[in-house]
C-alpha positions as semicolon CSV with decimal commas, in nm:
position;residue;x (nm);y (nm);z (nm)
1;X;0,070;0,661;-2,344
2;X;-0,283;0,554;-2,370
3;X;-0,570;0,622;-2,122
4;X;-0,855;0,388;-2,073
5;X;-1,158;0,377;-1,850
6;X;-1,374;0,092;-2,011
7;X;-1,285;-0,244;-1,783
8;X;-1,342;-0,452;-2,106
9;X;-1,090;-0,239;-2,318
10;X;-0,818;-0,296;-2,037
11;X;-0,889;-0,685;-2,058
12;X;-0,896;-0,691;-2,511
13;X;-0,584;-0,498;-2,475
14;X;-0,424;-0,714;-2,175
15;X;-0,554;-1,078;-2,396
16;X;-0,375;-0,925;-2,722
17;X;-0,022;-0,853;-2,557
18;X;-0,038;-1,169;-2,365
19;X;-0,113;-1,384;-2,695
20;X;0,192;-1,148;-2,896
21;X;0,392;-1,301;-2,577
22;X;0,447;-0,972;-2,452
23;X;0,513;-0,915;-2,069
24;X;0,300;-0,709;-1,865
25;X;0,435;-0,529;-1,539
26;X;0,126;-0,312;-1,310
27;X;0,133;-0,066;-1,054
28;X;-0,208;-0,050;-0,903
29;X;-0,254;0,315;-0,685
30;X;-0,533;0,520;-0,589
31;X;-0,380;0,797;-0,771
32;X;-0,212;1,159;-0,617
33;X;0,103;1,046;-0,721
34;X;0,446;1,067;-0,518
35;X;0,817;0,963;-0,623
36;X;0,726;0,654;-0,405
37;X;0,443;0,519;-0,701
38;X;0,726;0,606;-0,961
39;X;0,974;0,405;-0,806
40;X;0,746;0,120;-0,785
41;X;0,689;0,204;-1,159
42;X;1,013;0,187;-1,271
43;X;1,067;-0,101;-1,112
44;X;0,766;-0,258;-1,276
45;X;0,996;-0,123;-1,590
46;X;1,248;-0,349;-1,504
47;X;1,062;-0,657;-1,467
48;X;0,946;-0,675;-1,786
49;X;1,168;-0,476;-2,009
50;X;1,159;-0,194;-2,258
51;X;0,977;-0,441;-2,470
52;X;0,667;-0,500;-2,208
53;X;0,426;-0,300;-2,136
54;X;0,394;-0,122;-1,801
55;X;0,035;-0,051;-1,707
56;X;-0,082;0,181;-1,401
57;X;-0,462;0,169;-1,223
58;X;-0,574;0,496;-1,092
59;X;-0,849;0,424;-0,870
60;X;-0,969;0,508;-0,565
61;X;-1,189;0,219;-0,460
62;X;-1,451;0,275;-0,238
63;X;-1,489;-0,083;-0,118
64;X;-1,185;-0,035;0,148
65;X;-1,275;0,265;0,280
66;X;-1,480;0,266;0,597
67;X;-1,853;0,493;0,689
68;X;-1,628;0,714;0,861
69;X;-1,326;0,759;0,652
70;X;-1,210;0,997;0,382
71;X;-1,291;0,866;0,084
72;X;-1,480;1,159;-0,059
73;X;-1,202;1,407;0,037
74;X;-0,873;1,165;-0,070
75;X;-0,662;1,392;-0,316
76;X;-0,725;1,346;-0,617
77;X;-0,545;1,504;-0,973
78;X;-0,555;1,306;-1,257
79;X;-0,346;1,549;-1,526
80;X;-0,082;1,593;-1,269
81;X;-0,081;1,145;-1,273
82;X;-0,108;1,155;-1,626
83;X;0,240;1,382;-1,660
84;X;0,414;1,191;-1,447
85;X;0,334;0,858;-1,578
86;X;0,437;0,947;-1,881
87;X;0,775;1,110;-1,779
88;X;0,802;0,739;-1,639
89;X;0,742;0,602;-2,000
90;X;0,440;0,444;-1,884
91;X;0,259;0,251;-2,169
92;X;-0,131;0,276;-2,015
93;X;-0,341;0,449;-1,761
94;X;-0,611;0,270;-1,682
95;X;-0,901;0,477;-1,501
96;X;-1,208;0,269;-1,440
97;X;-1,513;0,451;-1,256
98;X;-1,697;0,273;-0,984
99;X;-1,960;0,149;-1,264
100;X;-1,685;-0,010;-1,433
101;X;-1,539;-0,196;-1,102
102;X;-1,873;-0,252;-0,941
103;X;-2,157;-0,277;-1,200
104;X;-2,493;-0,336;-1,013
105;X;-2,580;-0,549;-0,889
106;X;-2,254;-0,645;-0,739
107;X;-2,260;-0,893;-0,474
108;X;-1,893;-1,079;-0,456
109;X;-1,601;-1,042;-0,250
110;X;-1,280;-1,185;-0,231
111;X;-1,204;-1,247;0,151
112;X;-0,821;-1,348;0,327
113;X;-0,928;-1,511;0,666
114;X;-0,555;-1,563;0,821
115;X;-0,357;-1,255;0,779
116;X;-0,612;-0,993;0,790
117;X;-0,751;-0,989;1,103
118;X;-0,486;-0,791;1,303
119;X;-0,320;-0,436;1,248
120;X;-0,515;-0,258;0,978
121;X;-0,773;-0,532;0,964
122;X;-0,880;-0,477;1,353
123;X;-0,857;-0,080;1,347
124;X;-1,053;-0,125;0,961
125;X;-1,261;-0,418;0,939
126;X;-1,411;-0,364;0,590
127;X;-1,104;-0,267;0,451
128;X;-0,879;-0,577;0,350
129;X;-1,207;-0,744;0,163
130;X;-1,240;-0,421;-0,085
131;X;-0,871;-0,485;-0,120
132;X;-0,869;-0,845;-0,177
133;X;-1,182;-0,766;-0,424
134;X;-1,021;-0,447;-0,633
135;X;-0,666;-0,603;-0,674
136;X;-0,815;-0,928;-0,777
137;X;-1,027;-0,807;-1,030
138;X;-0,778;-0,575;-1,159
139;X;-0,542;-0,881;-1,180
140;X;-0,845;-0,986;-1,437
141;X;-0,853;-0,710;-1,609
142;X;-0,461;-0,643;-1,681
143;X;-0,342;-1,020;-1,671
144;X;0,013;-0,885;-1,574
145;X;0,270;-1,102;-1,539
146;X;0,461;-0,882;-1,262
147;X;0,250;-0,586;-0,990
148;X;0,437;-0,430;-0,761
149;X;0,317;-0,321;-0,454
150;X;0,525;-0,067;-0,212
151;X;0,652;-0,246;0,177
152;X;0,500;0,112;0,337
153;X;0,172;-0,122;0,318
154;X;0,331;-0,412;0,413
155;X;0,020;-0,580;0,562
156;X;-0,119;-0,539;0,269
157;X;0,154;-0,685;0,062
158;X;0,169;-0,972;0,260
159;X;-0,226;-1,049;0,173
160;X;-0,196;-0,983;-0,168
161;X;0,069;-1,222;-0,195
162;X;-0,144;-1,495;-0,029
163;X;-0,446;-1,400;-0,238
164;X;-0,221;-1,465;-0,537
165;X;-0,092;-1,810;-0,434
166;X;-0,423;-1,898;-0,293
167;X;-0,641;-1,834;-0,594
168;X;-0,337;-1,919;-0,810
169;X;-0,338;-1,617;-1,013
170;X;-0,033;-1,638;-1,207
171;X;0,131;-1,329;-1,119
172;X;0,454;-1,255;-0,965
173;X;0,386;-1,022;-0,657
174;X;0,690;-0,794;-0,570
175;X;0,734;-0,552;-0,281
176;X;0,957;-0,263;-0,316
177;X;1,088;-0,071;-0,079
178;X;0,922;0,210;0,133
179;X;1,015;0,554;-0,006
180;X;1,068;0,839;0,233
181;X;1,103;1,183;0,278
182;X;1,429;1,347;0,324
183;X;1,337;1,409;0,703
184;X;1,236;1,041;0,738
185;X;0,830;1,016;0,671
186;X;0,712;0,788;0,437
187;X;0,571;0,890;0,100
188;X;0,236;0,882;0,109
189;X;-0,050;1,089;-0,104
190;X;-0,232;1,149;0,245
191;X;0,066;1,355;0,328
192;X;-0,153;1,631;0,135
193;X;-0,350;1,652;0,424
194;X;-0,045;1,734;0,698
195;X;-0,060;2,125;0,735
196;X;0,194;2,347;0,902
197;X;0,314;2,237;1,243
198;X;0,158;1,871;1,161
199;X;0,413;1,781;0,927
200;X;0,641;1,849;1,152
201;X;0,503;1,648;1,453
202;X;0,424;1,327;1,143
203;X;0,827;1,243;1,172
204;X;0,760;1,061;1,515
205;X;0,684;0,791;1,328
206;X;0,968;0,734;1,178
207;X;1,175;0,849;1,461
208;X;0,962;0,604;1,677
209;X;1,135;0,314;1,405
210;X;1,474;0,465;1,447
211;X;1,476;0,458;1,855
212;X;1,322;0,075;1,850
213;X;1,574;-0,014;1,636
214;X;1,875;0,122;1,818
215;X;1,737;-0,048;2,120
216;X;1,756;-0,377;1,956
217;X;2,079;-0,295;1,805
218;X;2,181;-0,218;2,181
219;X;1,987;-0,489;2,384
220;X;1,962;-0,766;2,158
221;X;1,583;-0,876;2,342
222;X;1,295;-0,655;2,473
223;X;0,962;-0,751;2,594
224;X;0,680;-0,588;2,349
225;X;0,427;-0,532;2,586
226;X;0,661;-0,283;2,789
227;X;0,832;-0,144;2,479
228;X;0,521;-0,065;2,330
229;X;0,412;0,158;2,654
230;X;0,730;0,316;2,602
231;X;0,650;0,393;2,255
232;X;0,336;0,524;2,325
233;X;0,441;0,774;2,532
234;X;0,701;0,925;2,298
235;X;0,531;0,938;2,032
236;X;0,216;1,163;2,227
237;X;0,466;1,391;2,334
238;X;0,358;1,536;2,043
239;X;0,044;1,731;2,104
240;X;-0,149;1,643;1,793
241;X;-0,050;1,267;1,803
242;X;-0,278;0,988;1,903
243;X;-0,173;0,586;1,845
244;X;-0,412;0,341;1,729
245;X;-0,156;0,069;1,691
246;X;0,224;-0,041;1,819
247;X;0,237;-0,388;1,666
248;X;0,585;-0,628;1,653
249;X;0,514;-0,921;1,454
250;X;0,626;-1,191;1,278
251;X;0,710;-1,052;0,916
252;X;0,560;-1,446;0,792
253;X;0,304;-1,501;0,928
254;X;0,215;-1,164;1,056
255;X;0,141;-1,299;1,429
256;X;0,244;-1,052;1,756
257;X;0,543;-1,164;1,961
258;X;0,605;-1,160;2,317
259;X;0,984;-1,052;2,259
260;X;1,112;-0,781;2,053
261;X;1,459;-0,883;1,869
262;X;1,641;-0,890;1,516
263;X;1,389;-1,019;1,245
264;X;1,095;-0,892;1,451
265;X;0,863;-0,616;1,231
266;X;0,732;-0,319;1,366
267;X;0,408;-0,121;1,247
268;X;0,297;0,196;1,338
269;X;-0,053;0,342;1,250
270;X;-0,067;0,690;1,442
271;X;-0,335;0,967;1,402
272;X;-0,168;1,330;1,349
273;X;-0,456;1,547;1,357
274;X;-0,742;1,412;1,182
275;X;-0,491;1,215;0,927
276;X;-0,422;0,855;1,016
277;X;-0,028;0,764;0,897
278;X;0,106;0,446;0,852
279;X;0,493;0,272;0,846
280;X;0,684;-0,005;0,926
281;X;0,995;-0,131;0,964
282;X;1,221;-0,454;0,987
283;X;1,411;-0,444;1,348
């Protein structure tokens, strides 16, 4: 397994496999890694076979992460990645530093105006554009031929698939599923930060998915205003809870609905403590 940090390395390397005709499946991450970023790596496996090359990015870009947010503190352990990747019978780390990402001066951005402006992209403004910008010039960089991105972010999926047909990068864009816990919670490397009772009181979320969708199971249609007030309320029985969002959506085109019913998505993004968790869920 090789490791590179050098952004024009990762792109000589990428060039020569793609002119030997050999297939390149990526897993981008910002690193801490979980059984959720190895399932999305062995998928990547899959896609392009024990004769491709599976390539991971560990970095933790700085470009989505708002004044006020915690990307000075966000776990990081790069041996522990580094074992684990190549348990997976990954073929590359790549490991670029800011300098490599965003050499100065650095003054372009890669912006989604349609599906970004709702869920994460009202309670983060900044952070969809330093999304947009890192996977697209990683997409540069690795020229794969498959990425896989996890459904947990599944606003985030969605815009990276329209970034890709947009800009017509010629990449496959695949979603895998969310992985979770054995009490429910999804996988996620903030998870580090949920200390004694708080992991405890972090399974609301999911058991917030599981009520909504016995309801529907039960009631066929609900209005979303009222079933998000109900929502609300359960999930800040728990004393160190705090909603920013109840959204059900479209899973398409990622626009709220009036009524709640089969096909409708739900998204969660609830503060436990200081750490902000995300999921989601078809209904």
């Amino acid at each position: 397994m090789r490791n590179i940090t050098s952004a024009a390395t990762m792109q000589r390397l990428a060039l020569g496999w793609r002119r030997q005709g050999v297939r390149i499946g990526f897993v981008p991450t910002m690193g801490y890694l979980h059984a959720g970023h190895m399932s999305l790596v062995r998928r990547a496996r899959q896609l392009v076979g024990r004769a491709g090359k599976v390539v991971v990015s560990i970095y933790v870009n700085p470009t989505q992460f708002g004044p006020s947010e915690d990307f000075s503190r966000y776990p990081r352990d790069l041996k522990r990645d580094q074992a684990l990747c190549r348990v997976q019978g990954v073929d590359l780390i790549f490991v670029p530093s800011d300098e490599e990402m965003y050499p100065k001066p650095f003054s372009t951005f890669v912006t989604e105006g349609q599906l970004s402006d709702a869920m994460e992209g009202q309670s983060r403004p900044s952070h969809f554009r330093g999304v947009t910008t890192v996977v697209a010039k990683l997409f540069n960089l690795v020229l794969p031929d498959a990425a896989v991105f996890g459904a947990k972010d599944f606003q985030q999926a969605a815009i990276v698939q329209r970034m890709t047909r947009d800009l017509n990068f010629p990449v496959k864009v695949v979603v895998a599923p969310t992985f979770r816990e054995s009490d429910g919670l999804a996988m996620s490397s903030r998870n580090k930060y949920l200390t004694g009772d708080l992991r405890t009181q972090a399974v609301v979320l999911w058991q917030s998915i599981q009520k909504v969708q016995a309801l529907v199971r039960k009631k066929r249609t609900l209005g979303a205003a009222s079933l998000k007030e109900q929502l609300r309320e359960f999930i800040e029985l728990q004393p160190a809870a705090k909603v920013d969002y109840i959204e059900f959506f479209d899973p398409v085109t990622l626009r709220p609905v009036n009524e709640v019913r089969g096909g409708t998505h739900l998204a969660l993004a609830v503060f436990v403590g200081q750490t902000r968790l995300i999921d989601n869920a078809p209904l």
